[in-house]
C-alpha positions as CSV (number, residue, x, y, z in Angstrom):
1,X,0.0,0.0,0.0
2,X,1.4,3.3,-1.2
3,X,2.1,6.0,1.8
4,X,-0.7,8.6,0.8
5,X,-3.3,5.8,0.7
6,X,-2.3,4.0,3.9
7,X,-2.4,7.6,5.8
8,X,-5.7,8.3,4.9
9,X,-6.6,5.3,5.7
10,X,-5.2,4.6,9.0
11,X,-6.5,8.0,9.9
12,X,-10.0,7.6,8.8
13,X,-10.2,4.6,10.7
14,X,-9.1,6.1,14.0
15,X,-11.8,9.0,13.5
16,X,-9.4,11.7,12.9
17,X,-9.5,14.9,10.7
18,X,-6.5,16.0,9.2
19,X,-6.3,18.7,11.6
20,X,-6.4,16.2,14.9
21,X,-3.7,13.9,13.1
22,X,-1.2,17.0,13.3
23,X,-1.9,17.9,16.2
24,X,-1.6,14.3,17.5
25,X,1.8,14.0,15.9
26,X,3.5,16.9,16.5
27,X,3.7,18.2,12.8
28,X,2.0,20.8,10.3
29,X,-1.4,20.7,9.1
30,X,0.3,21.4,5.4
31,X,2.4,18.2,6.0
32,X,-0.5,15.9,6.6
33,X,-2.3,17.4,3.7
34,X,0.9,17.0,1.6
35,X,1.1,13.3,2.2
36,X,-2.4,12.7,1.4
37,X,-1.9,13.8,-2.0
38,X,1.0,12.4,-2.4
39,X,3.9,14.9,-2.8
40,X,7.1,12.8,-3.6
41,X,9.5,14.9,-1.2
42,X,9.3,15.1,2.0
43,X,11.6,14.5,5.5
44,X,11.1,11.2,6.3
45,X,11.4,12.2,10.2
46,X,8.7,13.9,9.7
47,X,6.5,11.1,8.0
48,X,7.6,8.6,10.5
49,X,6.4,10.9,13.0
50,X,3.0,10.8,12.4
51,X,3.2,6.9,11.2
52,X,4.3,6.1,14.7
53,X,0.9,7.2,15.9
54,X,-0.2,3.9,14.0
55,X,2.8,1.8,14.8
56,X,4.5,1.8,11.4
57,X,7.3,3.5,9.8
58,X,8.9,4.0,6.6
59,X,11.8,2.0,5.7
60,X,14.3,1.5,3.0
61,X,13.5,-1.8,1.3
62,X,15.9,-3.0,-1.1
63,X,15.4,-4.1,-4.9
64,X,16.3,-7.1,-5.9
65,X,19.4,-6.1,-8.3
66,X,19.7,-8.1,-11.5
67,X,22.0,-8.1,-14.5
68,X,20.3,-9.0,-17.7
């Protein structure tokens, strides 16, 4: 599941707006909003921050390399 998605999601399901998941996490309003629509740079502290409310984080997950 893609970051934006899982957010919105995971937020949804714990009854928050937008507004309460900031607050909640210690970040921006902006930042929250940013995520749901999927902006492609942003700190990951800051993302994990607010994941950690839901007991996940982001990680680094490497691709299998390959030499065709």
């Amino acid at each position: 599941m893609k970051l934006p998605a899982f957010l919105k999601e995971q937020r949804k399901q714990n009854n928050l707006t937008q507004e309460e998941l900031a607050a909640k996490s210690g970040v921006g309003l902006r930042l929250v909003r940013k995520i749901e629509q999927g902006k492609v740079t942003m700190r990951m502290d800051k993302v994990n921050q607010i994941l950690a409310l839901f007991g996940a984080e982001l990680t680094v997950n490497f691709k299998e390399h390959r030499n065709d």
